[in-house]
C-alpha positions in Angstrom: 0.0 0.0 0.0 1.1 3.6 -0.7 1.9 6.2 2.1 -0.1 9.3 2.5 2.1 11.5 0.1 2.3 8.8 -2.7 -1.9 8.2 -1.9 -2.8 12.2 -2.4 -0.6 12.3 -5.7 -2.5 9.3 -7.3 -6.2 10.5 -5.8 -5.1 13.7 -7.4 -3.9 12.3 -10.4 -7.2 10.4 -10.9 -9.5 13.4 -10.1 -7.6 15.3 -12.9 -7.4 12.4 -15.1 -11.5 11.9 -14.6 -12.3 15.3 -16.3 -9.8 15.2 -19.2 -11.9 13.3 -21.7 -14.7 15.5 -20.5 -13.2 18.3 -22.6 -11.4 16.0 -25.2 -14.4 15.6 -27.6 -14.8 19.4 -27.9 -12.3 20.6 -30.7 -13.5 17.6 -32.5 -17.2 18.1 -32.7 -16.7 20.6 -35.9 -14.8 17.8 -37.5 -17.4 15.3 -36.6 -20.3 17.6 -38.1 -18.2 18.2 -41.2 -17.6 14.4 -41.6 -20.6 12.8 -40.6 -23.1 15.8 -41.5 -25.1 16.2 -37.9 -27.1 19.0 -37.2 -26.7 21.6 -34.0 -29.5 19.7 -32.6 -27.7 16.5 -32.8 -24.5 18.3 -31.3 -26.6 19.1 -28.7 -28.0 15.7 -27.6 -24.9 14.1 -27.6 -23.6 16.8 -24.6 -27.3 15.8 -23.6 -26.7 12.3 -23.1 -23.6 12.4 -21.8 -24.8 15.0 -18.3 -27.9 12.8 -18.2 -25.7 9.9 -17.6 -23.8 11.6 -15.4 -26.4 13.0 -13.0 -28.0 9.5 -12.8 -24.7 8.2 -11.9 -24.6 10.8 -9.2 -28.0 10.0 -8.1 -27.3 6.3 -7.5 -23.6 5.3 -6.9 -22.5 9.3 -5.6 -22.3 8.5 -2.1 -21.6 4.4 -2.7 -17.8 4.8 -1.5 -19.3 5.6 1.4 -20.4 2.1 2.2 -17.9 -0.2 0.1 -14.7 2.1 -0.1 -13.3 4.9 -2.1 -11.2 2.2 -3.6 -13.8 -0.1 -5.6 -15.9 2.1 -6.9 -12.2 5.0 -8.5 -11.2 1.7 -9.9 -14.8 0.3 -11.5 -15.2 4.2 -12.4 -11.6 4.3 -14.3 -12.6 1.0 -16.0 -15.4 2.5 -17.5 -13.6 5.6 -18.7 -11.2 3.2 -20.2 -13.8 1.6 -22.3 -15.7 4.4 -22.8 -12.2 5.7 -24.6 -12.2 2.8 -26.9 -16.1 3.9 -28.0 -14.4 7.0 -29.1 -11.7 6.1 -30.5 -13.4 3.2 -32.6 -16.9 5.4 -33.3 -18.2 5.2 -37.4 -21.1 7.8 -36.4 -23.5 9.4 -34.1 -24.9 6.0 -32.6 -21.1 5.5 -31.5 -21.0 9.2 -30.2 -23.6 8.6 -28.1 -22.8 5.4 -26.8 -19.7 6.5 -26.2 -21.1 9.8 -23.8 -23.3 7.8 -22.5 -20.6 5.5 -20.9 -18.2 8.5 -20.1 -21.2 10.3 -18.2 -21.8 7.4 -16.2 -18.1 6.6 -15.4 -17.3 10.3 -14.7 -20.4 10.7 -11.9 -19.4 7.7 -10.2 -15.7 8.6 -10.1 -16.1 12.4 -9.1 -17.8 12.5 -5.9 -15.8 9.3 -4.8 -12.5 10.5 -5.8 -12.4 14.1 -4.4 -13.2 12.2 -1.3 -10.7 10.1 -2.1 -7.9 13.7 -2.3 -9.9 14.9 1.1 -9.0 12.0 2.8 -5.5 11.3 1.6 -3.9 14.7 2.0 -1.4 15.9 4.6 -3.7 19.0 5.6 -7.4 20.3 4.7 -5.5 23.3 3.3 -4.0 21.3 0.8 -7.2 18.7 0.3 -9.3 21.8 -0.6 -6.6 23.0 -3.1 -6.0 19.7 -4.8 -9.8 19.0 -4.7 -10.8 22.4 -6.7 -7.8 22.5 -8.9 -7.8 19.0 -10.3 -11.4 19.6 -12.5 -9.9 22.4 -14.4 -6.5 20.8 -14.9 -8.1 18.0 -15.8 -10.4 20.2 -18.4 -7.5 22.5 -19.8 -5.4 19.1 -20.5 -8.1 17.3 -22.3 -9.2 20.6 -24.5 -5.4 21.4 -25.2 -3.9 17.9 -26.3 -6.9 16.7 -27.7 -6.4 20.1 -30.3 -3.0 19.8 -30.6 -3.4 15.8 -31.7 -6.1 17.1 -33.8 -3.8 19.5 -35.9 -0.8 17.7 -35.5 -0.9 14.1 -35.4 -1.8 11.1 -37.3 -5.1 9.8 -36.9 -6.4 12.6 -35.2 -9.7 11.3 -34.5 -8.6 8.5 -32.5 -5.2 8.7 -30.9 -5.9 11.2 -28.6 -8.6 8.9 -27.1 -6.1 5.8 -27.3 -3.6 7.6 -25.0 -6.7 8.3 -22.7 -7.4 5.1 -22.3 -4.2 3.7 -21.8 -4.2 6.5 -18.5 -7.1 5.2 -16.9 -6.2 1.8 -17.0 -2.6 2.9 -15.6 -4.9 5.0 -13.0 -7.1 2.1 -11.9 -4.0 -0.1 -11.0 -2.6 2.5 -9.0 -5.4 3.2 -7.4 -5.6 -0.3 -6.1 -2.6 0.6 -3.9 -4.3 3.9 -2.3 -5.3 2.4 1.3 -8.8 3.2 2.8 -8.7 6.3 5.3 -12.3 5.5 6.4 -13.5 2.7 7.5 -17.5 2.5 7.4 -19.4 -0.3 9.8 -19.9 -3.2 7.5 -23.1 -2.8 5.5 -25.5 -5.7 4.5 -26.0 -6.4 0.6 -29.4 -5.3 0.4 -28.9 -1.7 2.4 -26.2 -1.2 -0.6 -28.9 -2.3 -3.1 -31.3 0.1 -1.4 -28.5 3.1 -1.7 -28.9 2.6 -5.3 -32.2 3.8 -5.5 -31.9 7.6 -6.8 -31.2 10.1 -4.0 -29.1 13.3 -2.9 -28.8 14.1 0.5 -26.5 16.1 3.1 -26.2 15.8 6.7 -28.5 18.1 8.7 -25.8 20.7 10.4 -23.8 21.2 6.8 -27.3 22.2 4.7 -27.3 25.9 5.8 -23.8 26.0 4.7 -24.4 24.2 1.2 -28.0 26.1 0.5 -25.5 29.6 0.8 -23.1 28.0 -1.2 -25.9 27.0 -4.5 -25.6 30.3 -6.3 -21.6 30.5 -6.0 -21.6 26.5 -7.2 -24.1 27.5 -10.3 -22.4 30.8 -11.4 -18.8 28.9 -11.7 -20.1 25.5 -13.3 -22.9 27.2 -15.7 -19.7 29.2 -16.7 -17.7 26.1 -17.7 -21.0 24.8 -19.4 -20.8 27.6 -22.1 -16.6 27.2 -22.9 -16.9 23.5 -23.2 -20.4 23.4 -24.9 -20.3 26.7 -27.3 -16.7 28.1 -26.9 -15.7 25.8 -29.9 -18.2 27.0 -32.0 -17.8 30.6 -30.7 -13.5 30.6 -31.3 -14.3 29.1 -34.9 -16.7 30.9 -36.5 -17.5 34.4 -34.1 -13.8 35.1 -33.7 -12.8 33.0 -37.2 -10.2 30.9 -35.6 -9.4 28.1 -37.7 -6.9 26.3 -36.6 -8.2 23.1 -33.6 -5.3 23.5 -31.6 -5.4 27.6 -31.0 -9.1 26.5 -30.2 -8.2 23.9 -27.9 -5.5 26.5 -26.9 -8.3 29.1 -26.0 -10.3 27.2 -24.2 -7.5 25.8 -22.2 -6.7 29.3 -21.3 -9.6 29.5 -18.9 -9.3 26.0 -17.7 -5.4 26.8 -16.7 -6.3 29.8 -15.3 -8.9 28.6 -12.8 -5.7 26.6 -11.4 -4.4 29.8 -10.6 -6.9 31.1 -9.1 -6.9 28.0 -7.1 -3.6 28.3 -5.8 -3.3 32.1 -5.3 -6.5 32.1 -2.8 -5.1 30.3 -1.1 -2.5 33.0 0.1 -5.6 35.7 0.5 -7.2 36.5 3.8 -10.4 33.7 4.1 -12.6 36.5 3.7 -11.1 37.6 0.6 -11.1 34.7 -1.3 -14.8 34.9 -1.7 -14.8 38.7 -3.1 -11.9 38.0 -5.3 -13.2 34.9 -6.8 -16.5 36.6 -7.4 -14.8 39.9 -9.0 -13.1 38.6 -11.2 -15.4 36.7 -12.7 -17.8 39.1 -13.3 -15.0 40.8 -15.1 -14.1 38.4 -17.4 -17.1 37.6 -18.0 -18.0 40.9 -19.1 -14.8 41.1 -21.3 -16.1 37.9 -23.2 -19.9 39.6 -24.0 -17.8 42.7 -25.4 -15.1 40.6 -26.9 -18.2 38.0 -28.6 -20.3 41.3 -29.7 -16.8 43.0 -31.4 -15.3 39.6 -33.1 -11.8 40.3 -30.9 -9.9 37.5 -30.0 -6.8 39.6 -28.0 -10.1 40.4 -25.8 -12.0 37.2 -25.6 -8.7 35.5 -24.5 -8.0 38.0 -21.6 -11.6 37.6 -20.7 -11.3 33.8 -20.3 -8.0 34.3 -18.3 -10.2 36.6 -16.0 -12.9 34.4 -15.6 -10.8 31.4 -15.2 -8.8 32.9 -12.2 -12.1 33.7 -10.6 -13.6 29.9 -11.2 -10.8 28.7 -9.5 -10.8 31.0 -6.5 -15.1 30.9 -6.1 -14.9 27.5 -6.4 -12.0 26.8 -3.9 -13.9 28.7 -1.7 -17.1 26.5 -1.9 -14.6 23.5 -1.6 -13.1 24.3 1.6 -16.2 25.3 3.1 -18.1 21.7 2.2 -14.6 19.6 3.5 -14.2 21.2 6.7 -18.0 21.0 7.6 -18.6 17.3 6.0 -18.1 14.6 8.1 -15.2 12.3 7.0 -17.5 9.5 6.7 -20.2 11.4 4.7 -17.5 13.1 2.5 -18.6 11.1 -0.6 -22.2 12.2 -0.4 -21.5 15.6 0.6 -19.4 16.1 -2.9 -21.7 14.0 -4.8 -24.5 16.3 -3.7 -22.2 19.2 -4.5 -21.3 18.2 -7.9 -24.9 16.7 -8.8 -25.6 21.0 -8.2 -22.6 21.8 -10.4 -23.4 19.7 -13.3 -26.9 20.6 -13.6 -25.9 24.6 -13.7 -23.3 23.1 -15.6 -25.7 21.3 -18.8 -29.4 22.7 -18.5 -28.2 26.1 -19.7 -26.0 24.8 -22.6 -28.6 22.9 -23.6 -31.4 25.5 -23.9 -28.6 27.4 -25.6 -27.6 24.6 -28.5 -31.2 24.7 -29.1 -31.5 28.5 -29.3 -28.8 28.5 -31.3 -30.7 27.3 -34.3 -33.5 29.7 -33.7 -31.3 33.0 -33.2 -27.6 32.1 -34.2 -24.4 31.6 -32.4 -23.5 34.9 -31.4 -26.8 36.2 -30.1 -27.2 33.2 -28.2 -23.4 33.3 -26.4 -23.8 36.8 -25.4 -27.2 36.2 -23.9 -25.4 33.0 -22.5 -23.1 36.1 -20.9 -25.2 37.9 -19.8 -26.9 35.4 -17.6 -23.9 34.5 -16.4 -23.3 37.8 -15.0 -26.8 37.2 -13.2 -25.7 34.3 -11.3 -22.2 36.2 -10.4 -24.6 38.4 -8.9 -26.7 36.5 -7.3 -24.0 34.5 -5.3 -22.6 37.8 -4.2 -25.6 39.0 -2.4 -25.9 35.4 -1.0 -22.1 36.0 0.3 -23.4 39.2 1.6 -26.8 38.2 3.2 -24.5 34.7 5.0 -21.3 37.1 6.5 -24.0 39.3 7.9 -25.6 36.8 9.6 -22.9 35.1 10.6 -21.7 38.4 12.3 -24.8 39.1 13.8 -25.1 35.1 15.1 -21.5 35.5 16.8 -22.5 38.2 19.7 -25.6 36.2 20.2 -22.9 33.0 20.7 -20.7 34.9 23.1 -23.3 36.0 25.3 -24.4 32.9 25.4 -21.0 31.8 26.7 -21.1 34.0 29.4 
């Protein structure tokens, strides 16, 4: 079995890992409508299928680790990535394409609660859990959008190998993560109360709710974000800002990927009560650099926009992190997440898919500005929820001390 510092790399390794083919297919869609003639409305049900999959898989096998382990279901979740890769890599046409999602979305919701639990409970410190935990879905994001456009430009068989290589990683992944030892053990739990756990749910424990419920408009505004670069921001780089080459697009939309990192790591350094207001400023300036920079056709712009944005995704999100591990019970920490990320991927998908469909009905750049601006809603809204929760924590802490005495 590994020690704690060789367990946190691999968790981390595998949380990053789990997201990488999550942006992968997105420089190729163009080259699959070109190739196998698909409308916008097909585009969009094959990102349809794949968050459907996904949720489900939240729904039912979220909080499984749990019960069995962290270490059964990373691995049977890496599997699936694994063959879900090969559906890619070997697909002749939409059928495959959605085959292929289907199995990613279901691998990739039963890995993602499971294995940020899996970083919480390997790492040296809760500082450095929270960082790794936020960090490793944009890494994971700005490596799968990047290589997958650089393989796409660059390399032979560009539909496939970049999928191949995938593959080969999670299989790599689910032997390592054989070697990660259990940091909690659960009370051993008959078969038929883990059949029961299957059946659809979400839940949180009872003290951490008001401190998730705050926490919903932060969660939405970051992921619905995310939603519109790795759903529309092809689309948008190629034919609003007439970028034509797959790896600058995979390159752009990297860009705010790699910069959420950042902002993951630099919060980190600010005051706690900082972290919140930075995250949230700048991304409400980027995103306001990205409406301008979608409505002027500039590229320079839309670029520094997305760096902007990214840095504040990183830094809101970190934020929301920390606040959910330090308040989740170790042994609830896989439902906790899996409620938390059941949140982020449906502010992540229901707005890019009313979008893909109101993109045939308006156009492309109507509908990403519009996207924009109700992005800068949501900013807004988690703001004033910030607001409305310091205050009351400030006025609940005199109350406390009186109490006290």
């Amino acid at each position: 079995m590994f020690k704690r510092s060789a367990s946190f790399a691999v968790a981390g390794a595998a949380g990053a890992a789990n997201l990488t083919a999550a942006s992968a297919p997105s420089p190729l869609y163009p080259v699959y409508q070109r190739l196998w003639g698909f409308s916008s409305f097909t585009l969009t049900l094959i990102f349809a299928v794949y968050v459907i999959a996904l949720l489900v898989a939240l729904l039912t096998v979220g909080s499984l680790s749990d019960r069995v382990g962290r270490r059964p279901v990373a691995i049977g979740a890496l599997l699936l990535l694994a063959i879900g890769m090969v559906l890619f890599a070997t697909a002749g046409g939409t059928g495959g394409l959605l085959a292929a999602r289907i199995v990613q979305g279901v691998a990739v919701g039963a890995a993602t609660g499971t294995i940020t639990a899996m970083i919480m409970d390997s790492a040296p410190d809760p500082q450095r859990g929270s960082i790794v935990s936020s960090a490793v879905p944009p890494l994971g994001i700005a490596i799968g959008a990047v290589l997958a456009g650089a393989l796409v430009e660059f390399a032979p068989f560009p539909r496939q190998l970049v999928f191949w290589i995938f593959a080969v990683v999670y299989l790599a992944l689910a032997v390592l993560v054989w070697f990660v030892p259990e940091r909690v053990h659960s009370e051993r739990t008959p078969k038929e109360s883990i059949w029961r756990s299957l059946a659809p749910s979400a839940g949180l424990p009872r003290p951490i709710r008001p401190i998730f419920f705050a926490l919903v408009p932060s969660i939405a505004a970051t992921w619905a974000l995310a939603g519109l670069y790795l759903s529309l921001g092809s689309s948008v780089v190629g034919t609003v800002l007439d970028v034509r080459s797959h790896f600058v697009v995979g390159i752009v939309l990297g860009a705010f990927f790699a910069a959420g990192i950042v902002g993951t790591v630099v919060s980190a350094a600010l005051p706690s009560r900082a972290r919140e207001w930075v995250g949230y400023g700048t991304l409400g300036v980027g995103v306001a650099a990205t409406i301008v920079a979608t409505l002027t056709a500039s590229l320079p712009l839309y670029v520094a926009g997305s760096v902007v944005a990214g840095f504040g995704f990183g830094a809101a999100f970190r934020s929301a992190v920390t606040a959910l591990g330090d308040a989740a019970p170790p042994e609830q920490r896989g439902q906790v997440f899996a409620t938390m990320y059941i949140v982020s991927y449906t502010a992540f998908s229901v707005p890019a898919l009313v979008a893909g469909l109101a993109v045939g009905a308006i156009g492309l750049q109507p509908t990403a500005v519009a996207y924009g601006v109700m992005e800068a809603l949501l900013i807004l809204a988690a703001t004033l929820a910030g607001v409305i929760g310091h205050r009351r924590s400030a006025s609940a802490a005199p109350r406390v001390g009186a109490a006290a005495n």
